[in-house]
C-alpha positions, 0 to 999 in steps of 0.5 A: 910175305913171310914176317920172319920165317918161311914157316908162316902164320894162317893168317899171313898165308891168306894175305898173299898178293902181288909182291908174294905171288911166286916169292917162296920159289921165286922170290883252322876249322872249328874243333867240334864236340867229342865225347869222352873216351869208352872204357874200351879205347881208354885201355887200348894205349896201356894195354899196347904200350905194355905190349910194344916190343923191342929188339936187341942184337948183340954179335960176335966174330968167331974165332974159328969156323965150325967144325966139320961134321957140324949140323946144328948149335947147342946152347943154355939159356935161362927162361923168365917166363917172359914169353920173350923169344931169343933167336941165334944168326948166323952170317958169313962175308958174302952174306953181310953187307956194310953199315950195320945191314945184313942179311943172315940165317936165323934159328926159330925163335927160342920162346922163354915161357918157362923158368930156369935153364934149358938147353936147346938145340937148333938144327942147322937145317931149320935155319931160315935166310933173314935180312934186317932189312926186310922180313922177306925169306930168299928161298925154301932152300936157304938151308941148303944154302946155309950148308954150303957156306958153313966154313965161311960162317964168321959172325954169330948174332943173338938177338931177343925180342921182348915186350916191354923188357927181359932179362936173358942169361945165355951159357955154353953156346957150342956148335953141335950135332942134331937131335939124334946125335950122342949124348954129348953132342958138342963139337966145338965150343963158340962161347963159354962166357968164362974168363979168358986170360986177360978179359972175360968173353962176354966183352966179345959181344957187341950191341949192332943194328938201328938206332932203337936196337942200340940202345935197347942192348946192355950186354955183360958178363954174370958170375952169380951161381943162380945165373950161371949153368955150368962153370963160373959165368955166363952172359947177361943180355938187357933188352930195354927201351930207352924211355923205360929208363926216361921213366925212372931217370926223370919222372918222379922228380918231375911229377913232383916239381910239376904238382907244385904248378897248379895250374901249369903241372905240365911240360913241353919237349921237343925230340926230332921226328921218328924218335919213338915216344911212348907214354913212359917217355919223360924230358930230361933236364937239358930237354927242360933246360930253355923253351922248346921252339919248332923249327920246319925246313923245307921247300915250296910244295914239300910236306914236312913233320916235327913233333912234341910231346907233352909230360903231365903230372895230372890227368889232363882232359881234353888236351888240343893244340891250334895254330896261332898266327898270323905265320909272317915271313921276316919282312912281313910282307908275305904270310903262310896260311894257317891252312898249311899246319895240320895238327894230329895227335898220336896213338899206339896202336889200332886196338887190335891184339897183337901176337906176334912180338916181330910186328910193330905197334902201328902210331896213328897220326889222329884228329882223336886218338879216343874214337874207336876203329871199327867197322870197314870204313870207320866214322872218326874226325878227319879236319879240326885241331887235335884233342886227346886225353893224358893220364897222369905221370905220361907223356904224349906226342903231337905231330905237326905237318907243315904243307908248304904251298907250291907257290910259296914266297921263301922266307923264314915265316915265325907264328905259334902254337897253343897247348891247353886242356881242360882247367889248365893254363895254356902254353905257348911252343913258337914255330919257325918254317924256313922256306928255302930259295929252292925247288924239289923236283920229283924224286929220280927213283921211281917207287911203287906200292902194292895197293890191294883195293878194288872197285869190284867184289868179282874174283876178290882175292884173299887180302884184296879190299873192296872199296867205294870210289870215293874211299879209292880215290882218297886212297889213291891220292894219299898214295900220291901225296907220299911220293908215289906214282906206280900202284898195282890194280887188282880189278878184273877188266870190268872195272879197270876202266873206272880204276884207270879213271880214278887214277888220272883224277888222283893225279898220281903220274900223267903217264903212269905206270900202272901194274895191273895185278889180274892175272891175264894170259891171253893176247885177247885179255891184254889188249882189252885192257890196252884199249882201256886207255881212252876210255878212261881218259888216259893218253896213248903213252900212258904205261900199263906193265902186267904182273907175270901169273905165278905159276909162269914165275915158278922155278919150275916154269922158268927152267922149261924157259929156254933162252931165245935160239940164236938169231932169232929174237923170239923166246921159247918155252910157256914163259916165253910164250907169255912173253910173245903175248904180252909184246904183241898185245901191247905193241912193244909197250909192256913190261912183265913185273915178277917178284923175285928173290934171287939173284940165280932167280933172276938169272933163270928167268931173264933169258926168257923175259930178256928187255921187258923182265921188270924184277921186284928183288926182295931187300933181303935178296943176295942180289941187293945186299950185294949191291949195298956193300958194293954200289954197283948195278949188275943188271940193266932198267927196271930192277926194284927191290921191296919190302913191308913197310908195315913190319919195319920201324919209321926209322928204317923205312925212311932209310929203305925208301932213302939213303940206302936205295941211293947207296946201290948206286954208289960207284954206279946207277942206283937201282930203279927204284922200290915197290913196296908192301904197305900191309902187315896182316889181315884182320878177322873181318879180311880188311888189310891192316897196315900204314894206312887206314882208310876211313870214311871220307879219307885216310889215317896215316901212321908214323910208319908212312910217313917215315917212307915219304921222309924217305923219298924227300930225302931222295928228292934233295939228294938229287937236286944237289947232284943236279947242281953239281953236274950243272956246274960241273958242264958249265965248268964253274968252282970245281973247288966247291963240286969236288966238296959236294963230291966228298960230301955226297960219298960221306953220306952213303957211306955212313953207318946208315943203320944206326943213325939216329932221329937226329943225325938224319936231320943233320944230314938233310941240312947238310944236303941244303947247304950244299946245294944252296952253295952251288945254287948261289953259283949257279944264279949269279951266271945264270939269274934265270936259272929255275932252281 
């Protein structure tokens, strides 16, 4: 997958896989001793904070559509040197969604490595088709596309990446002709940033987008000379991260108060999950203003995080956090094991450079965020409590997963943790964990991952990791224990028997599916590998799909594919040849997965693959941010969208993985379900790198993964409440109180989902308990059997 553009990096094209096959034209324990940091990893934090980038979005409606004769846009802007890149959208209603997610077409990105003005202009025919939702291209003809619906274009977006901060003034934005036409080119003026009668233009331009691009974006007008190109303003764009301004709101005064502390010159806050903490981050006085508490909601069996972060006024050494208990529920008669409380410390970063200013820092959830990460398998401490180093004047976050077991006693169950380090005072954070009177099903949408590790090194891919059994199956059960059950195998038919094994021991689904990602043609191939079933210890229902070989998924391909002679059954054409193949050789069973990245895609290769067609639209296709604006389903099963878990923030994966997939079933059924990315580049050793790390004797997680299971819960309690209501609703019990759940259901998708904050997702997951634990109180005083 492209991360912003079709025009790729070396090192991304090599790492094609599953998912990209054919998209370009397709689509506790004792806490042992740790050594202290090596000056290597003791410059990995500043180095990547310094490098963390941040985006701001700032849009405007057009008052008119461009002109004809209009091949490309004009503008000024003034460079700083910062080497931050500065990008214009362009969006038009069919290409917009609802919500804050749309897709768009975008310029190249304008890199400010110089100083003073410049003008540019972008050709039309550059402009790339983007999504906010993912960083997949639809086509190599989306500028064709972009041609087409350029009358209909009302929306102009700015958008500047920087690392950490920059300062971009921006003048005379015109629609223009390309290079080679006149002296000057203008067509139409889009903005002048001078002052119109009542209101300067630049009040026009409003920050959109997440939560973090919110409030990164501080827009407004400038009438200093120096920073005007022509006339007498222009527009003034801040990217700045919030805990940049943490930093110098806060700290001073806070170092101050806390060296006064000698032996307690630190603090403790709280802020919900997926709220970014970065070591300039610092407490605010409210943050302050009474003692922080831990407070855990969540079910029997479901794993659940909250965080803190510590702000130190001294270089604390050998910082570590333990659970004290015992955790004893209300009436003491029940207690939940300490073994239930994992404690990690986070670290920014892997330790490798980053060059690209699109792709996210990775947060690694560590048992020690000083050990190295090197070699294939790294050799870092996976069990014991958490220890780290930190740097006088920061702050650094601890994670705290609580995994609830599956035959936990509900209750509120209270206990504490203890922060300390080395010569200094401990600290004492309560932690409540409310078990809720209610059980978690498996979440209705099905999800899937493109795992690209092997058991063999034969016919390895580019971007394919070979691994031991042993690191597979710690890989395969992480999987599992994130929500999900689909998985791509990429062994040749050698050693799927030993996959297939590994998968049934992980657990992951008792009749799969699997996707076997071996590109196989032939009936003898597929039913080699639909023999493997009992081999390996799987029963005769257990699914096996096979990925469509990308040569049969080129446009070129699918157009040779006539559609089935009427009257008879059987497709014509190489694909549909393919097609004869598979349902032969598996008797009916298989289903054919394809990337595809539109709807006219989808389309062209349907009528060949009719039932047993399984597309993977990419999130940026028209066709899902089609169905996100509309909530109605325009084709039949087994429709999944994708996208690259490793270039989003956690925030956004959760809402990928969550709320915005129910939202596409909004006055229908939802899509199937997403089969994602999880890998974001390959590294100069050709390991993938991503939201998880393997390691040796198990997995690092990072933040960015456990957005997507936060993601899935959220789906899991979605459902659960739409099962009581349809339970009452047969039973024709309280149409008062399912009317409400409704109402409440339909307000939560159709919130503005894209700029909800850490905290307002937490707010609407109690919301979804209170609802059901309503309807589930009904449902037990007519039925006291009922499960839950």
């Amino acid at each position: 997958m492209s991360r912003r553009s079709i025009s790729l990096p070396a090192r991304l094209v090599a790492s094609a896989a599953f998912l990209t096959a054919g998209v370009a034209s397709v689509g506790a324990a004792q806490t042992p001793a740790t050594p202290g940091p090596s000056p290597a990893s003791a410059a990995i934090e500043p180095a990547v904070a310094a490098a963390n980038p941040v985006q701001a979005v700032i849009k405007r409606r057009l008052s008119a559509p461009a002109p004809a004769g209009t091949d490309a846009i004009r503008v000024s802007i003034l460079g700083d040197g910062s080497g931050a890149k500065v990008q214009i959208r362009l969006l038009s209603p069919t290409s917009s969604a609802v919500g804050g997610v749309e897709a768009y077409y975008a310029s190249a990105p304008v890199v400010l490595d110089y100083k003073g003005w410049k003008t540019v202009i972008l050709p039309l025919s550059e402009f790339t088709f983007q999504s906010e939702q993912s960083p997949e291209t639809n086509s190599s003809t989306a500028s064709d596309t972009l041609f087409s619906l350029l009358p209909t274009i009302n929306t102009l977006q700015i958008a500047v990446t920087a690392a950490p901060t920059a300062k971009v003034f921006v003048d005379d934005l015109v629609w223009a002709t390309a290079v080679s036409g006149p002296t000057d080119p203008s067509l139409g003026v889009i903005d002048d940033f001078e002052t119109a009668p009542a209101t300067p233009s630049a009040a026009l331009w409003n920050p959109t987008g997440d939560y973090e691009q919110l409030r990164a974006a501080q827009v407004g007008s400038n009438r200093v000379a120096a920073f005007v190109k022509t006339g007498q303003g222009s527009l003034q764009l801040v990217v700045r991260p919030a805990s940049l301004d943490e930093k110098q709101l806060y700290a001073p005064s806070l170092v101050t108060r806390l060296k006064k502390q000698a032996t307690l010159p630190y603090a403790l806050y709280v802020r919900p999950p997926f709220q970014p903490i970065r070591p300039e981050s610092a407490p605010s006085p409210q943050e302050l203003a009474s003692p922080p508490r831990l407070d855990v909601t969540a079910c029997a069996g479901e794993s659940e995080p909250v965080t803190f972060s510590v702000f130190s006024a001294v270089d604390l050494k050998n910082a570590t956090v333990k659970a004290v208990g015992p955790f004893r529920s209300e009436s003491g008669q029940s207690e939940l094991p300490l073994s239930a409380i994992s404690l990690h410390v986070i670290r920014l970063g892997d330790g490798k450079p980053r060059t690209d200013l699109s792709a996210p820092v990775p947060e690694l959830i560590m048992k020690d965020d000083r050990e190295e990460l090197e070699g294939d398998l790294p050799a870092v401490r996976l069990t014991g409590d958490p220890l780290t180093d930190i740097p006088a004047g920061t702050s650094k976050q601890f994670w705290v997963t609580v995994n609830v077991p599956r035959n936990q006693v509900n209750s509120i169950y209270s206990g504490q943790l203890v922060f300390s380090a080395l010569g200094m005072k401990p600290t004492t954070l309560p932690l409540r964990v409310n078990i809720l009177p209610m059980q978690l099903r498996t979440a209705f949408l099905q999800y899937g991952i493109d795992l690209r590790s092997r058991l063999s090194p034969d016919g390895a891919a580019a971007g394919e990791r070979v691994m031991t059994p042993e690191a597979y199956t710690a890989q395969l059960m992480n999987v599992r224990d994130h929500g999900f059950k689909i998985v791509t195998i990429s062994d040749p038919v050698s050693s799927l028997p030993q996959a297939l094994s590994l998968y049934k021991q992980a657990g992951l689904a008792l009749n799969g599916p699997v996707v076997v990602n071996t590109p196989l043609r032939t009936q003898e191939e597929i039913q080699q590998v639909e023999a493997l079933r009992a081999g390996a210890g799987l029963s005769s229902a257990f699914e096996i799909y096979y990925k469509m070989p990308s040569d049969l998924a080129s446009a070129g391909a699918a157009a040779a594919s006539p559609a089935p002679t009427p009257g008879k059954n059987e497709p014509a054409g190489p694909l549909g040849e393919y097609v004869k193949v598979v349902r032969k050789a598996s008797n009916n069973k298989a289903l054919i997965v394809a990337p595809v990245g539109s709807k006219a895609t989808y389309d062209s290769l349907s009528p060949a693959l009719s039932s047993v067609f399984a597309p993977v639209f990419a999130a940026s296709s028209d066709y899902t941010s089609n169905l996100v604006a509309t909530g109605k389903r325009e084709i039949g099963n087994h429709d999944y969208w994708s996208w690259n878990l490793a270039l989003q923030n956690p925030l956004r994966n959760r809402l990928l993985a969550g709320y915005l997939l129910c939202r596409t079933g909004l006055n229908s059924s939802p899509l199937y379900g997403a089969i994602v990315d999880p890998y974001m580049e390959m590294t100069s050793t050709g390991t993938p790198s991503g939201v998880f790390y393997p390691v040796q004797g198990g997995v690092i997680d990072t933040i960015q993964w456990e957005g997507v299971r936060e993601g899935i819960d959220d789906v899991r309690y979605f459902g659960a409440l739409k099962n009581y209501i349809r339970d009452l609703k047969d039973r024709q019990l309280r149409k008062d109180l399912t009317d409400a759940s409704d109402v409440y259901v339909a307000a939560v998708l159709k919130k503005p989902l894209w700029s909800l904050s850490p905290a307002d997702y937490q707010k609407t997951r109690q919301g979804m308990v209170n609802q059901a634990l309503k309807l589930l109180t009904v449902i037990r005083s007519a039925v006291p059997t009922y499960p839950g």
